[in-house]
Every structure is written in structure tokens, then in C-alpha cells.
C-alpha positions as CSV (number, residue, x, y, z in Angstrom):
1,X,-5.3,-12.2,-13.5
2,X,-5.7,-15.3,-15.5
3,X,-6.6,-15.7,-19.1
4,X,-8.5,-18.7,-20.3
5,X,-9.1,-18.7,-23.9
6,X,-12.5,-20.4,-25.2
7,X,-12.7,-21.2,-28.8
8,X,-16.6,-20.9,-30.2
9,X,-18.3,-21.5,-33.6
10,X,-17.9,-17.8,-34.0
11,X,-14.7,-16.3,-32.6
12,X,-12.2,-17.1,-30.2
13,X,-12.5,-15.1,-27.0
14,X,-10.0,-14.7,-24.2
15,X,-12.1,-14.6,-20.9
16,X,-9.9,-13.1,-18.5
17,X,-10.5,-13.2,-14.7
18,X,-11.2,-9.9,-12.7
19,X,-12.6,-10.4,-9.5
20,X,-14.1,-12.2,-7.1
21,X,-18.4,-11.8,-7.2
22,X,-18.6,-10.6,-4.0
23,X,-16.4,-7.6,-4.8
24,X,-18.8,-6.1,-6.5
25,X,-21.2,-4.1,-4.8
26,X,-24.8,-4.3,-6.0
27,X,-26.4,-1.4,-8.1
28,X,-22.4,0.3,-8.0
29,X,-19.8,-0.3,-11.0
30,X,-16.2,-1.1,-11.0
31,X,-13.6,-0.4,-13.4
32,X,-11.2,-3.4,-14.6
33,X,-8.3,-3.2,-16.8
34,X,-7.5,-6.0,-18.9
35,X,-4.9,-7.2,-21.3
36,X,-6.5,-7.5,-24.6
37,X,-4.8,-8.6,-28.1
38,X,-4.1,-4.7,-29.3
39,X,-3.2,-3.6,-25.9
40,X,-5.1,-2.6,-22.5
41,X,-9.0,-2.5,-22.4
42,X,-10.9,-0.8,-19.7
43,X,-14.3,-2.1,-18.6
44,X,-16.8,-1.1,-16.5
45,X,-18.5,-4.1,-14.3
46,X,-21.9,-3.6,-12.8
47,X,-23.7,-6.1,-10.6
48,X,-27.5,-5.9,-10.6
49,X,-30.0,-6.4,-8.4
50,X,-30.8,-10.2,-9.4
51,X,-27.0,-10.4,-9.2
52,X,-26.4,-10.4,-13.1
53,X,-23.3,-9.1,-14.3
54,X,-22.9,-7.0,-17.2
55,X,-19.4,-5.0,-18.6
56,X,-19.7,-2.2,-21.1
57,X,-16.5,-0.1,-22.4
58,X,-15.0,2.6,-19.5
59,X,-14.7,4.9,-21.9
60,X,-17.9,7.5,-22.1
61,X,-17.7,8.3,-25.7
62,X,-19.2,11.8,-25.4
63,X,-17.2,13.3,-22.4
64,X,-14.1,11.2,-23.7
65,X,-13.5,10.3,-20.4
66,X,-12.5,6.7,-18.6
67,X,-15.8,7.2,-16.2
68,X,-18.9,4.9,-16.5
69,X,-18.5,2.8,-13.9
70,X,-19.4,6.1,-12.0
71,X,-22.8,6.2,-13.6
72,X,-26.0,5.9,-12.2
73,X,-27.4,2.5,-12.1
74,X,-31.3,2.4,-13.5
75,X,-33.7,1.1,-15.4
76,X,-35.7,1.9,-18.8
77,X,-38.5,-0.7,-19.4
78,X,-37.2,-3.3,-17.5
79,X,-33.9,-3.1,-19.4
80,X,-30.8,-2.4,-16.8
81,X,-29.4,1.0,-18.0
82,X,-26.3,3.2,-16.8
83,X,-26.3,7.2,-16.8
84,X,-23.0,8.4,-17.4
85,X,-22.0,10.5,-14.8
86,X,-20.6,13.5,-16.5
87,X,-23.2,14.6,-19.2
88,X,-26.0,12.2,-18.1
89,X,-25.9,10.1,-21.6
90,X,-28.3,6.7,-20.5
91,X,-27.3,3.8,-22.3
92,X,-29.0,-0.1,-22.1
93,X,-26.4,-2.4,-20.3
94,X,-27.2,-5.1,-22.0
95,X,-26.6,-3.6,-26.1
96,X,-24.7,-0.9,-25.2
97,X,-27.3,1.3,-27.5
98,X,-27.3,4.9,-26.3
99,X,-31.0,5.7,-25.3
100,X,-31.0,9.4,-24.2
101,X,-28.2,11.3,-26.0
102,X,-29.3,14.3,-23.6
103,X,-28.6,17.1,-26.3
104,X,-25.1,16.0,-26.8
105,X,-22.9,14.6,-29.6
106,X,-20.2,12.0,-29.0
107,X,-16.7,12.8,-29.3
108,X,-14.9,12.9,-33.2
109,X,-13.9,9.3,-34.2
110,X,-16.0,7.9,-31.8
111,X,-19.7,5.9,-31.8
112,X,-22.6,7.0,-29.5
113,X,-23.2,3.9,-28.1
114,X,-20.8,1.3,-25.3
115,X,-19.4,-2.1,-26.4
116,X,-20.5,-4.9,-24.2
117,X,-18.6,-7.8,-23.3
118,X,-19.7,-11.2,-22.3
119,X,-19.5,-11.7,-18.4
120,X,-19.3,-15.4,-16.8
121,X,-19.8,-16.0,-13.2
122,X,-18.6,-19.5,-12.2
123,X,-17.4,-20.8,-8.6
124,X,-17.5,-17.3,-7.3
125,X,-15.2,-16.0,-9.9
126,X,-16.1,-12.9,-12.3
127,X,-14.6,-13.1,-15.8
128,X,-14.6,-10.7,-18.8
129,X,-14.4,-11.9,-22.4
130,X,-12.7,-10.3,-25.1
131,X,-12.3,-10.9,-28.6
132,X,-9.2,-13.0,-29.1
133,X,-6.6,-12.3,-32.1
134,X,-8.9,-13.4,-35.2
135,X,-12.1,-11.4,-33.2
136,X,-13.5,-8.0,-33.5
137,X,-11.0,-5.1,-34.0
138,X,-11.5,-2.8,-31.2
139,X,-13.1,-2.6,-27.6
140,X,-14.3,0.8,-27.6
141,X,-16.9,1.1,-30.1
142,X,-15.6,3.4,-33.0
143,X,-17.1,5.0,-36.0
């Protein structure tokens, strides 16, 4: 992996390659470990039918579990969604908002919904971005 970092008007973010495109099957996730600035981050990739690619956190807040790029690919509304596979949780892939809690609560300490992280697909080449040293504090979303 390579890390190329990109400085915005907002934050800096390390984008950090992880694949080439056509490793990723459509409508299926993959899981990605990356180096991030307070240690390793594990996202879930998830190519889409009109071959957009979106990454949310691994981790599945309510089982507590490094799973969802074994959820269930879908839609709500026309908004790309993934199920979680262990207690069914649907979440939007593009906020990360958690639309069906299914009767559950998310684990202590952490928030029912996934971090997203920007996705750039150039020459063939997927890369993640992650909030570089002076960006936000953590990549799984916490309470």
C-alpha cells in the first residue's frame, strides 16, 4: 500500500491505496486494513452496481464484531444501503446513518450509526481516505 496525502481547505487526509477496481466484485464488500494516524483502521469497501465505491467502518457497532463487509448489499429509496449480517442493522452507505435498528441497541461506548470515508477511483486504482494527524479523532464512530 501507498499513502498519498492530500491537503484540503478543511483537513488533511491521507488517501491510502487498497486495491485494484476490478478486485472488487459488484453488489459484494471487502474488508481493507489500513494504517491510520492512531493506529490500524478497518474498512469495509462495497462496489455498486453503477460501479460507485463507497467504505464505511468494519466494525458493526451493535454485534461488536469486525463483519460488515459481509452484509447484504440493498437499497432503501434509491439510497445504497448495507444489512449487517449478524443482527440485520440496515445502514445508508453513503451517511453511515443507521436506518433500521431491528430492535437492538448498539454496543456500550459505541454510536448506532458507520463512519464513511471518502473513496477515489483513478487509473484503475481504489483509494481510501482517512483523516490525517490534525483530522477527526477516530474511525469508528464513538459516542
Amino acid at each position: 500500500m501507498s499513502t498519498i496525502t492530500d491537503v484540503g481547505t478543511a483537513a488533511t487526509t491521507a488517501w491510502t491505496t487498497v486495491c485494484r477496481f476490478d478486485d472488487l466484485a459488484v453488489e459484494r464488500g471487502a474488508a481493507a486494513l489500513l494504517a491510520g494516524p492512531a493506529g490500524p483502521v478497518q474498512v469495509a469497501l462495497f462496489r455498486l452496481v453503477d460501479d460507485r465505491v463507497l467504505a464505511v467502518q468494519q466494525l458493526d457497532p451493535f454485534a461488536g464484531a469486525n463483519v460488515m463487509s459481509r452484509g447484504i448489499v440493498g437499497t432503501r429509496g434509491g439510497e445504497p444501503t448495507v444489512a449487517a449480517p449478524l443482527y440485520k442493522q440496515v445502514y445508508s452507505l453513503v451517511t453511515g446513518a443507521c436506518l433500521d435498528t431491528a430492535g437492538y441497541a448498539p454496543r456500550p461506548g459505541l454510536a448506532p450509526r458507520l463512519a464513511t470515508f471518502p473513496v477515489r477511483v483513478a487509473d484503475g486504482v481504489v483509494s481510501v481516505g482517512l483523516p490525517g494527524a490534525g483530522g477527526a479523532a477516530g474511525a469508528q464512530e464513538r459516542r
